[in-house]
C-alpha positions as CSV (number, residue, x, y, z in Angstrom):
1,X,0.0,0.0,0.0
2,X,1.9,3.5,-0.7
3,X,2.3,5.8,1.9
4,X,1.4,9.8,1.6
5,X,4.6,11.0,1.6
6,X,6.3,9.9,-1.2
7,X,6.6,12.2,-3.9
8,X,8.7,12.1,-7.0
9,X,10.8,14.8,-8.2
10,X,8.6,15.9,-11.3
11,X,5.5,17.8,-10.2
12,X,6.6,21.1,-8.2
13,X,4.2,22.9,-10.0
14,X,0.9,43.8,10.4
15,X,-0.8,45.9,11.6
16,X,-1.3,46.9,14.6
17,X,-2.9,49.1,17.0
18,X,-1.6,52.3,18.1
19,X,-3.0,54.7,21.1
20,X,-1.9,58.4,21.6
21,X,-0.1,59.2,24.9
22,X,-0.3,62.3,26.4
23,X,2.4,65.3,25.6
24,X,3.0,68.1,27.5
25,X,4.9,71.3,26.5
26,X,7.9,72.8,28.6
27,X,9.1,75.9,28.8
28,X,12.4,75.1,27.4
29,X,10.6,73.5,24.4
30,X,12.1,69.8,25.1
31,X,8.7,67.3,24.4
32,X,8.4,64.7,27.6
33,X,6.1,62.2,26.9
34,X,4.6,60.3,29.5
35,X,2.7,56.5,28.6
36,X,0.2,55.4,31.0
37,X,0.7,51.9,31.4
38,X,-3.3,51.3,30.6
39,X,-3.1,52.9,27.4
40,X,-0.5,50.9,26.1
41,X,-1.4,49.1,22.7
42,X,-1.6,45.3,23.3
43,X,0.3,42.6,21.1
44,X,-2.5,41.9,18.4
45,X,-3.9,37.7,18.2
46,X,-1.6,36.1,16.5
47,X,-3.3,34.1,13.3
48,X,-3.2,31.5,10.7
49,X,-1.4,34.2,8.3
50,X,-1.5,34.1,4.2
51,X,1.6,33.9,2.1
52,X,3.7,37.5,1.1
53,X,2.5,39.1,-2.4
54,X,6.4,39.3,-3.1
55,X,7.1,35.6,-2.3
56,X,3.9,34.9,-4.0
57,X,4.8,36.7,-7.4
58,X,8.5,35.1,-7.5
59,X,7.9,33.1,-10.8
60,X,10.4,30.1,-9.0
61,X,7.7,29.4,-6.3
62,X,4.8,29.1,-8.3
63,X,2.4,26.4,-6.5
64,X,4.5,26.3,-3.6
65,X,2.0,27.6,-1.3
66,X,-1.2,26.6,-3.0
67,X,-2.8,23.2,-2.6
68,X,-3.1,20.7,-5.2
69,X,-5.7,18.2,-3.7
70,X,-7.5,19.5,-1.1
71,X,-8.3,23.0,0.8
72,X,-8.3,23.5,4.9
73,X,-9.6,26.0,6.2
74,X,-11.5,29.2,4.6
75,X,-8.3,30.8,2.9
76,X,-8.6,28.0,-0.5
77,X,-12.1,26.9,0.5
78,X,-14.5,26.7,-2.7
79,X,-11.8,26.4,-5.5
80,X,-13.3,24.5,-8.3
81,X,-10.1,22.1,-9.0
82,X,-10.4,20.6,-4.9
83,X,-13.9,19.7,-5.5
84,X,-12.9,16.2,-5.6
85,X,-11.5,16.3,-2.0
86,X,-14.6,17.9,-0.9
87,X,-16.8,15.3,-1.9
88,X,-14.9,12.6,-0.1
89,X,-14.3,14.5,3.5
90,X,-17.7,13.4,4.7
91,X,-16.0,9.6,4.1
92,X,-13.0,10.2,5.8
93,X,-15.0,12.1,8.8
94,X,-17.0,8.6,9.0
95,X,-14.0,6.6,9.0
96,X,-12.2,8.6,11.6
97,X,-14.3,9.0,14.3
98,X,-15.7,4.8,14.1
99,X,-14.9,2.8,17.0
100,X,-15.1,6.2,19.4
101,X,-19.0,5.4,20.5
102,X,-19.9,8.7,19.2
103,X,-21.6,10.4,16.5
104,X,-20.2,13.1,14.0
105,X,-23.9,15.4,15.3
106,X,-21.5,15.7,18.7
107,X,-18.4,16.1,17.2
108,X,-19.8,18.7,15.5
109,X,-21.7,19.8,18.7
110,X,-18.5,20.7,20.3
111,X,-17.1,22.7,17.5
112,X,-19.5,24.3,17.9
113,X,-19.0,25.4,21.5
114,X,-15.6,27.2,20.3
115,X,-16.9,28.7,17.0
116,X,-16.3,32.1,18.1
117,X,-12.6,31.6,19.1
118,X,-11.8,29.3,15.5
119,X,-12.5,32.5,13.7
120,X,-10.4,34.3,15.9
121,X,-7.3,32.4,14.5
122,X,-8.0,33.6,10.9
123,X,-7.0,37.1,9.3
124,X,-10.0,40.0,9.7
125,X,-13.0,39.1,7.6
126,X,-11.7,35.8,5.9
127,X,-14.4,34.0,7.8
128,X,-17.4,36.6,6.9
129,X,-19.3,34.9,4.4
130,X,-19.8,32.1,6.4
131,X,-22.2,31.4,8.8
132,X,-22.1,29.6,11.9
133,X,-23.0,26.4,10.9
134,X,-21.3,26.7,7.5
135,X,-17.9,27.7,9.1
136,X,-18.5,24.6,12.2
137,X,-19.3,21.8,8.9
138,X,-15.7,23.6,7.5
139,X,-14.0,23.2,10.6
140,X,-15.7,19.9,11.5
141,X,-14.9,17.9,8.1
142,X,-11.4,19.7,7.7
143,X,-10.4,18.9,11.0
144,X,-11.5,15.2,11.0
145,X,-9.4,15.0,7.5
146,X,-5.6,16.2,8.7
147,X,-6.7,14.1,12.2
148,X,-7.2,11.5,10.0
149,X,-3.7,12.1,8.0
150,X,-2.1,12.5,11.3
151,X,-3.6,9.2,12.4
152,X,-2.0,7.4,9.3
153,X,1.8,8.5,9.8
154,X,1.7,7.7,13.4
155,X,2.9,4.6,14.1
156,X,0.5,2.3,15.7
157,X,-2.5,4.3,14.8
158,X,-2.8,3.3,11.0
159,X,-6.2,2.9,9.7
160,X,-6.0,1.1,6.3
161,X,-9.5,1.7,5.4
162,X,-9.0,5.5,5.6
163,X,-6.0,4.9,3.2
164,X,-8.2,2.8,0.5
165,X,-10.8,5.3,0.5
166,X,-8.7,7.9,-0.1
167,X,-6.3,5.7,-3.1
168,X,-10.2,4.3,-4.4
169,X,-11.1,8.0,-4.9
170,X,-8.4,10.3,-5.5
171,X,-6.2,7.9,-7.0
172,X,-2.9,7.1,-5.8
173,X,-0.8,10.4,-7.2
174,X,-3.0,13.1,-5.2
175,X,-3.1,10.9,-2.1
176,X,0.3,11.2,-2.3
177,X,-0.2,14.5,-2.6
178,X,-2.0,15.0,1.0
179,X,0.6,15.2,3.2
180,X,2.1,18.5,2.2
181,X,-1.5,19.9,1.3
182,X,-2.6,19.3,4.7
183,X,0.7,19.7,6.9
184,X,2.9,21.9,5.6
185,X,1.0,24.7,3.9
186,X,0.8,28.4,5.5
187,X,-2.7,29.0,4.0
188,X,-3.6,25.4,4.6
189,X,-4.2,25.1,8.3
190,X,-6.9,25.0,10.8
191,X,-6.3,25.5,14.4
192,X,-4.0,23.6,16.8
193,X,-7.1,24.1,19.2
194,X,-9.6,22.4,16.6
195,X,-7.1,19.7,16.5
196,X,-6.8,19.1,19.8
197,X,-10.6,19.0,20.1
198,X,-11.3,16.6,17.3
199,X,-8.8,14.1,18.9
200,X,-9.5,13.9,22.1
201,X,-13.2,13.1,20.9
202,X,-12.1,10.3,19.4
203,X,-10.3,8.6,22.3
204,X,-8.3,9.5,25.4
205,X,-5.2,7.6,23.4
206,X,-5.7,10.3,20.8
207,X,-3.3,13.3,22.5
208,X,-2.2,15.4,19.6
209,X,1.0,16.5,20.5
210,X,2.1,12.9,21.9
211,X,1.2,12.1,18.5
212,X,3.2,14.5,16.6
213,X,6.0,13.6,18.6
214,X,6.1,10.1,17.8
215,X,5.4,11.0,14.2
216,X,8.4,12.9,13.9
217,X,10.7,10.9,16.2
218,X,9.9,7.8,13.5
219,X,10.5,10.2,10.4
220,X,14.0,12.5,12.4
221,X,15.2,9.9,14.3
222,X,15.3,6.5,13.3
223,X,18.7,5.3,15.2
224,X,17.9,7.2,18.1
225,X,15.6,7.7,20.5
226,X,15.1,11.5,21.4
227,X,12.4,11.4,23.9
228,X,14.1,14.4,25.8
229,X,13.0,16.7,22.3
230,X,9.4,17.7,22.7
231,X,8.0,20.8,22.7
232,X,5.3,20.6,25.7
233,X,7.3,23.2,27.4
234,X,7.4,26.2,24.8
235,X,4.5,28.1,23.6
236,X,1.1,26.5,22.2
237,X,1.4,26.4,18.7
238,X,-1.0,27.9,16.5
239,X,-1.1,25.4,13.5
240,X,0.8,22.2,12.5
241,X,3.2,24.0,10.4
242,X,4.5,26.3,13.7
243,X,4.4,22.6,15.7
244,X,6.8,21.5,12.9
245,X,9.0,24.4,13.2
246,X,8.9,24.9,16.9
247,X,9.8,20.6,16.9
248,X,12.6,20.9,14.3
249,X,14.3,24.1,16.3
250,X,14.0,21.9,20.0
251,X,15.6,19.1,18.0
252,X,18.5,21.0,16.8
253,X,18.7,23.5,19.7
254,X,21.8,22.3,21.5
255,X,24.1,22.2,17.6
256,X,22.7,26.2,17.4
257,X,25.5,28.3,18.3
258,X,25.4,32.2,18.9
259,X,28.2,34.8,19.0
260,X,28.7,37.6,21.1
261,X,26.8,40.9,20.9
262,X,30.3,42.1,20.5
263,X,30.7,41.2,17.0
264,X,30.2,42.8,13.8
265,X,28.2,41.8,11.2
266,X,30.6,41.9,8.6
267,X,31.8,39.2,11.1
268,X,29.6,36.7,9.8
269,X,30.6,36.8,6.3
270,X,33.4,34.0,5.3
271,X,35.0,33.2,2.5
272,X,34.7,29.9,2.0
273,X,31.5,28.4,-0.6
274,X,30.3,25.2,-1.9
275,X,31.0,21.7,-1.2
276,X,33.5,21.1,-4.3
277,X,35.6,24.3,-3.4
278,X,36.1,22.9,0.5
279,X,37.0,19.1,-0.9
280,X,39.7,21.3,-2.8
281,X,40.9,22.4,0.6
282,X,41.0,19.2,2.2
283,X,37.4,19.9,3.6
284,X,35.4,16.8,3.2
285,X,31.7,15.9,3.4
286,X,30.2,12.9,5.3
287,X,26.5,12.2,6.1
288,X,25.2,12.5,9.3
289,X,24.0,10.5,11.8
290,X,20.3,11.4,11.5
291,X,17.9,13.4,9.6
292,X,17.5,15.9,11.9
293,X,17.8,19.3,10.0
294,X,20.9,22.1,10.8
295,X,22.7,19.4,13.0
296,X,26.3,20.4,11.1
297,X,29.2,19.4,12.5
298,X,32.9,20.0,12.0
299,X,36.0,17.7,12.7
300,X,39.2,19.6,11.8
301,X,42.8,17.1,11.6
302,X,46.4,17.8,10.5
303,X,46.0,18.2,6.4
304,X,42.2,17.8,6.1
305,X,39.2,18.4,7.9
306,X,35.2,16.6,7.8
307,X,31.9,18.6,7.6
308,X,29.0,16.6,8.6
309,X,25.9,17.6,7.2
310,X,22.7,15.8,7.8
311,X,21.5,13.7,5.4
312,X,18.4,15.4,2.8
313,X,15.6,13.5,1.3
314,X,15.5,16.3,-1.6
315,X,11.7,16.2,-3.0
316,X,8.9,18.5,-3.8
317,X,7.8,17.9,-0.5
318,X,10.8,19.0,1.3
319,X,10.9,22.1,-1.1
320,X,7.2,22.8,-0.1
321,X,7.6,22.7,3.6
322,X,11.2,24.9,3.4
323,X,9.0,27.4,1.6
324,X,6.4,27.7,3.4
325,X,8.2,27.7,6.6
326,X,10.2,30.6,5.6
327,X,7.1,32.2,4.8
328,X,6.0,31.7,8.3
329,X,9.1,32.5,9.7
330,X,8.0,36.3,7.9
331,X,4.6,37.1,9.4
332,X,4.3,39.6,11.8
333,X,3.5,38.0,15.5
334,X,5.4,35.2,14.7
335,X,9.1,36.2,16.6
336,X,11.8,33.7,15.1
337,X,15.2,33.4,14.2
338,X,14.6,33.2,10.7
339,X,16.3,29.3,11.5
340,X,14.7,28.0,8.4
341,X,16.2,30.6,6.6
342,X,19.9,30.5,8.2
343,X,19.4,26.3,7.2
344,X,18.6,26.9,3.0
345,X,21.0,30.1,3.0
346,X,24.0,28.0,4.3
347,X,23.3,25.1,1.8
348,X,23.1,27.1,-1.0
349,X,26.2,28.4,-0.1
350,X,27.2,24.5,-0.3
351,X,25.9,23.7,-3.3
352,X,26.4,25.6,-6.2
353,X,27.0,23.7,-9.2
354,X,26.3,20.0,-10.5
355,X,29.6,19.1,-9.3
356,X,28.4,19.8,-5.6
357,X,25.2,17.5,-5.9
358,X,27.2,15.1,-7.3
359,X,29.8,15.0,-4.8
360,X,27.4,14.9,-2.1
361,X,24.8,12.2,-3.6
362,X,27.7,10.1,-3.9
363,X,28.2,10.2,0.0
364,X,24.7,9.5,0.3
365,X,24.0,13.1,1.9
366,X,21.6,14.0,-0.8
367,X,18.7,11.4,-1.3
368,X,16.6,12.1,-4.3
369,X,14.2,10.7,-6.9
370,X,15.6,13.8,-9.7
371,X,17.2,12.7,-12.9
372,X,19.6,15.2,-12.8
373,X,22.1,16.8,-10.9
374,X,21.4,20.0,-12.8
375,X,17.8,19.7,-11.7
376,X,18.8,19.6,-7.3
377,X,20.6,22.8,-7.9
378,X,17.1,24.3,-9.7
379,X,15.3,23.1,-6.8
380,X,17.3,24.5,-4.0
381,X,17.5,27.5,-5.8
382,X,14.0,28.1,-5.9
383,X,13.7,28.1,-1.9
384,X,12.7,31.4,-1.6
385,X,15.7,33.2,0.8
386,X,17.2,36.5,1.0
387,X,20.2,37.2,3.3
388,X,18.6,38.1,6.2
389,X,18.7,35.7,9.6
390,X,20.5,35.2,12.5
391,X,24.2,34.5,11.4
392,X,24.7,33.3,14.8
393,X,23.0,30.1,14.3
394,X,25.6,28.4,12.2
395,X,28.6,30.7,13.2
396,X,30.5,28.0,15.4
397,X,31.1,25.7,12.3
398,X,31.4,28.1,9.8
399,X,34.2,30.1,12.0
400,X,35.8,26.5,12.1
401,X,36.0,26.1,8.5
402,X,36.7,29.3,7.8
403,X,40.2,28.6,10.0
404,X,40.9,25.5,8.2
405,X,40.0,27.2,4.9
406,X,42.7,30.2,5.6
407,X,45.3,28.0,7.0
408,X,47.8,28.1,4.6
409,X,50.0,24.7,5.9
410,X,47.0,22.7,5.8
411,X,45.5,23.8,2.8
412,X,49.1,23.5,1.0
413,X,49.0,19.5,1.6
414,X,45.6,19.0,0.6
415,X,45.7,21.0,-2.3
416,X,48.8,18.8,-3.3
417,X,46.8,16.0,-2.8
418,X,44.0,16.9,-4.3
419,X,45.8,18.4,-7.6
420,X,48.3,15.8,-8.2
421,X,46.3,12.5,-6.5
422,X,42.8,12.6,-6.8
423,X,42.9,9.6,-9.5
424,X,44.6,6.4,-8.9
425,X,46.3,7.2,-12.3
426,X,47.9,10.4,-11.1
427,X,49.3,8.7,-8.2
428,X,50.8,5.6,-10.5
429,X,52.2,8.4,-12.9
430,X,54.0,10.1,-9.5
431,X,55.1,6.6,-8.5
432,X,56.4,5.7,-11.9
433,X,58.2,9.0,-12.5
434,X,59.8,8.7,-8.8
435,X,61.2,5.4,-9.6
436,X,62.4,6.7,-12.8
437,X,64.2,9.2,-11.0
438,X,65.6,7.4,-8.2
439,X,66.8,4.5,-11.1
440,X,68.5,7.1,-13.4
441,X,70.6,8.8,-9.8
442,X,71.4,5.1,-8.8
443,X,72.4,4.5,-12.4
444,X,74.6,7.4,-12.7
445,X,76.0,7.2,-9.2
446,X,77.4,3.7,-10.0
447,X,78.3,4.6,-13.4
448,X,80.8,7.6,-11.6
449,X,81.4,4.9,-8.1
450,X,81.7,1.4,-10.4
451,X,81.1,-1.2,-7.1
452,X,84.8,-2.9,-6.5
């Protein structure tokens, strides 16, 4: 039976409030303003946000942040080619909640109960044109659908009946097509609240985030078991796709690095770029050791040095969730690091050309169904980034290679190396002209001192 996920390579198709304060005038004309503390404009709701016009209108990220299946939420709701999806929701809904001893009428009794506050989480007058009950059905059907993908890629929670309803009437191609359409899309989402509600309906078993967790612990961390990483301590998400992106940062926390306040920017800025002009310095690449995004690590010996990078499983859906987590990472209300952003900036800067996919699908670093090394380089270059982040975030390892990059003895033997014996044929040609020499000086040395 195929999963969601998979995904070939062919198919990427603030405001805010202000209140006066009150001025008074001195005689020596200097303006002292004084804020009472009651007046002071609150932080507006933060909300399921809509994409940038300017990342929108970049020509490389067409249908990045628009779904090809099926719509969640009010911001896609009624387009004419998801139709298909709508018609099989009510299916999926019926599925989902069987076996719970309840009925969808209380399920959707109980959405109802919270109507006012699941507008709340969607931009000013998105929601309008919908009633009550029209925007509780949305909710209820939408909900039960991404709790019902969320149910498949847990493990241990699989319902194979959901799956063949889904392949019997979408086909297998936009089933695979769900996950990103219901997980990773900005304009996608419906309420972490929602969520929460739909599944604890269902059964006491069904805790969302313990879910999530154990999702992503089987798709990060396969070798390891990182029960410690969980984000139950930071701040309630708003939507899957800030769970994601609040997950990934807890996962990579400890490998994130900052510098001191004390540093310039131009700081920041190194010298060194892709992956085939550090293998030139004796800087090598190796996988590794899980799939955890941003974990780099550096290793720096006599004439050479390793950068680990962490492995990539390069796809349209891992270009679709990059993207749209960098559009996240833009709202207003939403205070990052820009992390997503520091990640695809610093491996563009690692892969350039064909010859830097090459040499890093041959370590098994890059994973990917494309035909072409020409075609990965397209991809990645398509993430939409600009350089703005926190430089901090990688500046440990970078400052590392930087230092073996500029070190002149180190460099000096591994550019030998590399010039004169990166083939086994260049290294026979040195041995056979070495023996050549070292003949012809023994020859002539006996020829002037015969042997007695």
């Amino acid at each position: 039976m195929a999963e969601f996920e998979i995904e070939t390579c062919r198919g990427v198709d603030r405001g805010s409030s202000s209140t006066s304060a009150p001025v008074s005038t001195t005689t020596n004309s200097t303006l002292e303003v004084r804020v009472d503390p009651r007046t002071e404009p609150k932080p507006p709701k933060r909300r399921i946000e809509r994409v940038p016009l300017t990342m929108r209108r970049d020509e490389r990220t067409k249908g990045y942040f628009d779904p090809r299946v099926v719509s969640i939420g009010p911001y896609h709701h009624g387009k004419e080619e998801l139709q298909m999806a709508e018609r099989i929701k009510p299916i999926v809904a019926e599925l989902f909640i069987s076996g719970s001893g309840k009925d969808l009428d209380e399920f959707r009794k109980n959405v109802m109960g919270i109507v006012d506050d699941a507008r709340s989480y969607y931009l000013e007058g998105s929601t309008d044109m919908y009633s009550d009950v029209e925007f509780v059905e949305m909710m209820l059907l939408d909900g039960l659908f991404v709790a019902a993908v969320i149910e498949h890629h847990t493990p241990g929670y699989k319902n194979p009946k959901i799956l063949f309803a889904l392949e019997t009437q979408l086909g297998q191609h936009d089933t695979f097509l769900l996950t990103s359409d219901t997980l990773c899309l900005l304009e996608n989402q419906i309420s972490f609240q929602v969520l929460e509600l739909l599944m604890s309906l269902k059964s006491k078993h069904h805790k969302l985030t313990e879910m999530l967790d154990k999702m992503l612990h089987s798709i990060y961390s396969q070798k390891s078991t990182r029960q410690d990483k969980k984000i139950g301590d930071t701040k309630q998400p708003i939507h899957l796709l800030e769970y994601f992106w609040l997950w990934q940062n807890k996962l990579s926390q400890s490998n994130h690095t900052h510098g001191t306040s004390t540093r310039h920017m131009t700081d920041y800025f190194y010298s060194f770029k892709s992956v085939a002009e550090l293998k030139a310095k004796g800087i090598y690449a190796r996988r590794g050791s899980d799939f955890g995004q941003r974990n780099f690590k550096f290793k720096s010996f006599f004439f050479f040095a390793v950068l680990e990078i962490p492995p990539i499983i390069l796809n349209p859906y891992y270009v679709i969730h990059n993207s749209n987590q960098i559009a996240y990472e833009w709202m207003p209300n939403n205070p990052t690091n820009l992390s997503t952003m520091a990640y695809i900036n610093f491996m563009k800067s690692l892969i350039n050309t064909t010859e830097d996919v090459k040499e890093l699908r041959t370590r098994d670093i890059v994973l990917t169904p494309c035909t072409s090394d020409e075609e990965v380089v397209q991809m990645f270059n398509s993430i939409p980034t600009i350089p703005v982040e926190d430089f901090s975030i990688y500046d440990e390892v970078k400052q590392s290679i930087h230092e073996h990059y500029n070190n002149k003895v180190k460099t000096w033997f591994a550019e030998l190396i590399h010039n004169y014996f990166s083939s086994p044929w260049t290294f026979v040609a040195f041995v056979a002209a070495a023996t050549l020499i070292i003949l012809s000086f023994l020859q002539t040395f006996f020829t002037i001192f015969p042997r007695k």
